[in-house]
C-alpha positions as CSV (number, residue, x, y, z in Angstrom):
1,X,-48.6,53.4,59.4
2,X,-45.7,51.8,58.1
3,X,-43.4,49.7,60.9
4,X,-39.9,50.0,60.8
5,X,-38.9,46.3,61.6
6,X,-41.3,45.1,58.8
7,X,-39.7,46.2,55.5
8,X,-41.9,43.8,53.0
9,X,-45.7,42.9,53.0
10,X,-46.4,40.3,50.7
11,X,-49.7,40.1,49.2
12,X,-51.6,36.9,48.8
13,X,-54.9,36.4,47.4
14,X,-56.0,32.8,47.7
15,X,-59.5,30.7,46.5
16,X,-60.2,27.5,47.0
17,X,-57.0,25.2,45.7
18,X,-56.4,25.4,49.3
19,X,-53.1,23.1,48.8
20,X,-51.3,25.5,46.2
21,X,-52.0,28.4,48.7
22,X,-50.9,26.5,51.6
23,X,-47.4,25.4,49.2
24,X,-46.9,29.2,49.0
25,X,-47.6,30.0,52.1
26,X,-44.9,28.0,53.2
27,X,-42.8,29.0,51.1
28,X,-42.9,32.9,52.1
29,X,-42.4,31.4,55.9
30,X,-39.2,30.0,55.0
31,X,-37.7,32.9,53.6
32,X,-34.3,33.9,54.8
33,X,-35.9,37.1,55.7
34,X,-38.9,36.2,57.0
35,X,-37.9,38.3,60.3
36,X,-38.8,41.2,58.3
37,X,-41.4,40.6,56.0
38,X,-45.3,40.2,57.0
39,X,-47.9,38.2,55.0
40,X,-51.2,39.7,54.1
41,X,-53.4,37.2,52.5
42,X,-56.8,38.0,51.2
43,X,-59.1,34.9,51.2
44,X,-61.8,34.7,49.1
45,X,-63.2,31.1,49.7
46,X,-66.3,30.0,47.6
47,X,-67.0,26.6,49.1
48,X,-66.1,27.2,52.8
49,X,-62.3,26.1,52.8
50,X,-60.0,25.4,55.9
51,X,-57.9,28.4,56.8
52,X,-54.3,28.3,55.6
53,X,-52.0,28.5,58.2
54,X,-48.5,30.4,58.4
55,X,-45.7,29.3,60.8
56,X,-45.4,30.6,64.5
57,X,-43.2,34.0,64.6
58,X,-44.5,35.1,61.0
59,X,-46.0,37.8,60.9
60,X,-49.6,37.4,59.3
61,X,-52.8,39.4,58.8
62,X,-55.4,37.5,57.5
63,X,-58.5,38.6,55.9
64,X,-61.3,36.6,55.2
65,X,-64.4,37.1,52.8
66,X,-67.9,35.2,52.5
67,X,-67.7,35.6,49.1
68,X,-65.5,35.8,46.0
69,X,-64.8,39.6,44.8
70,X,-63.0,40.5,41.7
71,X,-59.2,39.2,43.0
72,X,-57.5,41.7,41.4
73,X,-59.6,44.1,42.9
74,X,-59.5,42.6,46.4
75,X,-55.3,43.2,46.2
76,X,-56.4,47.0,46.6
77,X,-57.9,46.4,50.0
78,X,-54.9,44.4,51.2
79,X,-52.8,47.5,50.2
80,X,-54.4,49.4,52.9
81,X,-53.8,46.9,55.4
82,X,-49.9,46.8,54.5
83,X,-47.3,48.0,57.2
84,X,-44.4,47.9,55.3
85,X,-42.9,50.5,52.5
86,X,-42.6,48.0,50.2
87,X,-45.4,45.9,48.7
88,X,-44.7,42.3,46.3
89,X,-47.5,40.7,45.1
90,X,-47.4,36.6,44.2
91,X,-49.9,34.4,43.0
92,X,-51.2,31.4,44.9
93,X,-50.0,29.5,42.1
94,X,-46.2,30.4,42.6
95,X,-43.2,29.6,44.5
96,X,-40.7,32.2,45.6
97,X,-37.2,30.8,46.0
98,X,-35.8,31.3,49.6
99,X,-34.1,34.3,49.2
100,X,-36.4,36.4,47.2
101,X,-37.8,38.8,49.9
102,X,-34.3,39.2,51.1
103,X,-33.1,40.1,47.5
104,X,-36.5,42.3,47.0
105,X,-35.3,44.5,50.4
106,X,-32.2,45.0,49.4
107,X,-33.2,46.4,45.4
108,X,-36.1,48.7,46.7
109,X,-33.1,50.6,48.6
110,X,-32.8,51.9,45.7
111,X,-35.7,54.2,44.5
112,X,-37.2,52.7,41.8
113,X,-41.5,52.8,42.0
114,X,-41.4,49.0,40.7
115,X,-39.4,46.3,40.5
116,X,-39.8,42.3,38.8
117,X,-39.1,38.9,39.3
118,X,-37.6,36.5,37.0
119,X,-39.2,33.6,36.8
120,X,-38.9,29.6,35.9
121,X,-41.1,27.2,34.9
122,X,-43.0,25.3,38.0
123,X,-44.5,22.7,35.9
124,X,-42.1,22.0,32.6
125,X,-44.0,18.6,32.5
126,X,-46.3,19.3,29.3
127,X,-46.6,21.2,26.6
128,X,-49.0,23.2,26.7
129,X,-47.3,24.1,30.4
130,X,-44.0,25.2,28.4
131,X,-46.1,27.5,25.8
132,X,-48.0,29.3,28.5
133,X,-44.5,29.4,30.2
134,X,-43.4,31.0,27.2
135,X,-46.2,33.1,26.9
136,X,-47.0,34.8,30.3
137,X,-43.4,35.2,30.8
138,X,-41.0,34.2,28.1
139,X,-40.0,37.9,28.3
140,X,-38.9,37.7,31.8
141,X,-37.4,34.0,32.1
142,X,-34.7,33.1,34.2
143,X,-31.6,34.0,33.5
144,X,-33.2,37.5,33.0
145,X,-30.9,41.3,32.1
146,X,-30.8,42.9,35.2
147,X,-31.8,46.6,34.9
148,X,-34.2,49.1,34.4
149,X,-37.4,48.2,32.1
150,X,-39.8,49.9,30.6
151,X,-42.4,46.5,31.2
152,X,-42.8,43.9,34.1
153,X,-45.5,41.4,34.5
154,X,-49.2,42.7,36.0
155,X,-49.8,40.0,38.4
156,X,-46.5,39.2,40.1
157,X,-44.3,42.5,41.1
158,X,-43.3,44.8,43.4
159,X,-44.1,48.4,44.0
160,X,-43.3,51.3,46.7
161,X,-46.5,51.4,48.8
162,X,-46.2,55.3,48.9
163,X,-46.6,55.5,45.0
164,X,-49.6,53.0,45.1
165,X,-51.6,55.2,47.6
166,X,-51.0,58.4,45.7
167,X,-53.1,57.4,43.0
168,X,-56.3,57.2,45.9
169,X,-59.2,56.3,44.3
170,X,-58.4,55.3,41.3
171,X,-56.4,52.7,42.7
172,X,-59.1,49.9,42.7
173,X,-59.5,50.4,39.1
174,X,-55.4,50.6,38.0
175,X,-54.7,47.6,40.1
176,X,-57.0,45.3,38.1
177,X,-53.9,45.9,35.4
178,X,-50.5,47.0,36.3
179,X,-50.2,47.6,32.6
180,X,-52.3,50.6,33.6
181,X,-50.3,51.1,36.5
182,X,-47.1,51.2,34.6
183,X,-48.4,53.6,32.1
184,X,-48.9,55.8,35.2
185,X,-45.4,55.1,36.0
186,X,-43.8,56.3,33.0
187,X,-46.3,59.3,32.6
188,X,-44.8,60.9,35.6
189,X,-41.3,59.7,35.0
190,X,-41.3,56.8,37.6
191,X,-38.7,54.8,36.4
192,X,-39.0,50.6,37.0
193,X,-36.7,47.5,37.3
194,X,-36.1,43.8,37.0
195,X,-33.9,42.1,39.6
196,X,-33.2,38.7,38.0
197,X,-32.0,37.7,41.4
198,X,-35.4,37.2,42.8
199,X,-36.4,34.6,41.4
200,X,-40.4,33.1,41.1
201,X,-41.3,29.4,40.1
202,X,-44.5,29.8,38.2
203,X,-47.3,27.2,37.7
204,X,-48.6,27.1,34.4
205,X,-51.8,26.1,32.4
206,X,-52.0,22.5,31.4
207,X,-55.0,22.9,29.3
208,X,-55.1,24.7,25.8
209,X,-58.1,25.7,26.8
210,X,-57.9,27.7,29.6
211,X,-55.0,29.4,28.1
212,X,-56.8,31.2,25.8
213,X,-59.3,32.1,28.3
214,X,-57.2,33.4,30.8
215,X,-55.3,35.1,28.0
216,X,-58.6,36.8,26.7
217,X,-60.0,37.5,29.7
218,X,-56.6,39.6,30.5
219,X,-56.8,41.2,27.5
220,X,-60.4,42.3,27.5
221,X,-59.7,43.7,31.3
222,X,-56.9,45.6,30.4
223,X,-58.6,47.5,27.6
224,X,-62.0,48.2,29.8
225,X,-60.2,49.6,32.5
226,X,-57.8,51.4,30.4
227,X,-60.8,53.5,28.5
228,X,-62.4,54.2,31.5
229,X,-59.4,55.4,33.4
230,X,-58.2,57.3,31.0
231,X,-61.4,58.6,29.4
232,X,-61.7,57.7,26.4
233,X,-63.6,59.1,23.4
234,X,-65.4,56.3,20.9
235,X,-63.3,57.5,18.1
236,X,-60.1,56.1,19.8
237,X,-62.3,53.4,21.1
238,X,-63.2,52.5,17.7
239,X,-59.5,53.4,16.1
240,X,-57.7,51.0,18.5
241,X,-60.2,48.1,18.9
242,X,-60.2,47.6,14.8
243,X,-55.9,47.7,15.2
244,X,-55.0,45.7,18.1
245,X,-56.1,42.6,16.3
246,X,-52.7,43.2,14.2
247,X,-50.9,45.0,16.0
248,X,-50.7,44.0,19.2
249,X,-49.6,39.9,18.9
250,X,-46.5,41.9,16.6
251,X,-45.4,43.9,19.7
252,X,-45.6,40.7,21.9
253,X,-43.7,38.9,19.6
254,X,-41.1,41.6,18.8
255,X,-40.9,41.8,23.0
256,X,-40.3,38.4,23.4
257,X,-37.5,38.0,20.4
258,X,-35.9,40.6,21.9
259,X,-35.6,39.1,25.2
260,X,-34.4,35.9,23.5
261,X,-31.0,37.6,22.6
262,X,-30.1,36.6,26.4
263,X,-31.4,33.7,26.7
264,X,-30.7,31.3,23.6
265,X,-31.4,28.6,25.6
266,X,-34.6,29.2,25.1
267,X,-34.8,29.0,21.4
268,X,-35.7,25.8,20.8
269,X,-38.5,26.0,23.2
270,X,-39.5,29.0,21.8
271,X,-39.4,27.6,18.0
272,X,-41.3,24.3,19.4
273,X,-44.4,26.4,21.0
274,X,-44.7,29.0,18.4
275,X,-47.7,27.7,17.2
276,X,-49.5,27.9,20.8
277,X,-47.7,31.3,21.7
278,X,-48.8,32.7,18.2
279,X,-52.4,31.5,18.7
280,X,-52.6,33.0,22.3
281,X,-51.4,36.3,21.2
282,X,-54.0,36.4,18.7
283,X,-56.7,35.9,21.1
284,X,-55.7,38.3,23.5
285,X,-55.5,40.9,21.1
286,X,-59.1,39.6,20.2
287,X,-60.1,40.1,23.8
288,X,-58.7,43.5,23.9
289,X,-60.1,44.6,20.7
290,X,-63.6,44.0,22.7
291,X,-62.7,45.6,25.8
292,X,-62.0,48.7,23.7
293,X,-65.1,48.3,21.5
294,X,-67.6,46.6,23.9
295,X,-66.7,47.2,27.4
296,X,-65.7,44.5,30.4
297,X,-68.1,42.2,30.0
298,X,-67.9,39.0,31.9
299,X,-64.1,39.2,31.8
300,X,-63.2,40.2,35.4
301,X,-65.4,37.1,36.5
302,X,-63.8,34.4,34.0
303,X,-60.8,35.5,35.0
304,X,-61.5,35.2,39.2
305,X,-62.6,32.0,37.9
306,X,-59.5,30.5,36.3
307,X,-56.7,32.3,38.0
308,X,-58.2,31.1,41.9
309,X,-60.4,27.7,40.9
310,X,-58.6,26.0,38.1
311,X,-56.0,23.7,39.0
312,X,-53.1,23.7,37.1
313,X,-52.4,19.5,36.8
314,X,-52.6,17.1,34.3
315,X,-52.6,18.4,30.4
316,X,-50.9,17.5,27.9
């Protein structure tokens, strides 16, 4: 049951760069609202990690697991653990600024089923850090347009917890994607927003390499669980696995070109990592296009793999 003194859960899932976890961790404790916000974290600890510890007066509920599980799928069991109304998920690879929970409570007054961060770059230092910047979320970099928004990022965002738990069991499956999710969202006229004001620093891939993993891993996931979900029949399998190749690195690129009208600081970055951002586009498509033709595969696994256990240091 929800408590009325704790008005944000944030949801954690942490692996074994134990360090990164404990950064955000700390973070979340020194939020100016931290009086009304509890932390769930979810650890799922390989090599038998130390505990991450939050400060004294934080509320904290921390859940612990022998062995790694799908962590996308492991945020569904810290939903049902959640106190609050409102739920935020962050990655263990991200720092909230201080006021984010405080600016979070105060938009989801309002009753919109999900609302985004904006986010900065945590690691500008490389490259190939500033393409997957670029990338992941070009679309929704700091300084973003405040308003509502018909797309938000899957892995960091808020929802109402209500809305989440209407969807029962199926919510294992939609939360591996909040693509899905959002398609749920607009299906039944649930209407989303960004807050530019909360703002997330994001830690970014150093190596090209893992990149274009992660990126079609992603892609392969989403298309999986989307057929599956929604039930479909190999003829659309077959129509849309032969299409997204083409089609969808144009509707990333059109999405991000758009988004650069408000932010033509970016434009030179944008024009220097082109060839990365184009390449990565590409090979999520290619991801997807095998989710929708081939099923899953080993993509929910890669992905644990390189979102929990790969460091983000070093590159070039």
């Amino acid at each position: 049951m929800p408590e009325k003194n704790i008005l944000l859960s944030v949801i954690v899932v942490v692996g074994p760069c134990r360090k990164r976890s404990q950064r955000l961790l700390d973070a979340l404790c020194s939020q100016t609202a931290a009086d009304s916000i509890e932390i769930l974290v979810l650890d799922l600890p390989a090599y038998g990690e130390w505990k991450l510890k939050t400060a004294h007066g934080i509320r904290t509920v921390y859940l612990t697991r022998s062995e790694t599980q799908p962590w996308l799928r492991a945020r569904a069991e810290a939903i049902r653990h959640a106190r609050a109304l409102i739920l935020a998920f962050i990655e263990d690879h991200c720092i909230p600024a201080p006021d984010w929970a405080e600016v979070l409570i105060q938009a989801h007054r309002d009753s919109w089923a999900a609302i985004g961060y904006a986010f900065t770059n945590a690691n500008p230092e490389t490259y190939i850090a500033r393409a997957s910047f670029m990338i992941d979320y070009g679309v929704w970099a700091h300084p973003a347009s405040r308003g509502p928004t018909l797309h938000l990022p899957s892995n960091n965002i808020s929802y109402k917890r209500d809305l989440l738990l209407s969807f029962g069991h199926e919510l294992e499956t939609l939360i591996t994607s909040g693509f899905n999710i959002q398609e749920k969202f607009k299906k039944h006229g649930h209407l989303m927003f960004l807050e530019p004001r909360a703002i997330v620093a994001h830690e970014n891939f150093t190596q090209l390499s893992a990149l274009l993993q992660a990126n079609h891993a992603q892609g392969r996931l989403l298309a999986a669980e989307r057929t599956s979900g929604q039930s479909w029949g190999r003829l659309r399998r077959l129509i849309y696995g032969f299409a997204v190749p083409i089609g969808a690195p144009v509707i990333k690129l059109f999405r991000i070109l758009v988004s650069l009208r408000h932010h033509q600081s970016l434009w030179p970055e944008f024009v220097v990592c082109l060839p990365i951002i184009l390449l990565a586009y590409f090979w999520s498509a290619v991801g997807e296009s095998l989710g929708y033709l081939f099923g899953i595969g080993n993509a929910e696994r890669e992905l644990n793999r390189l979102e929990l256990e790969v460091e983000r240091t070093g590159g070039t």
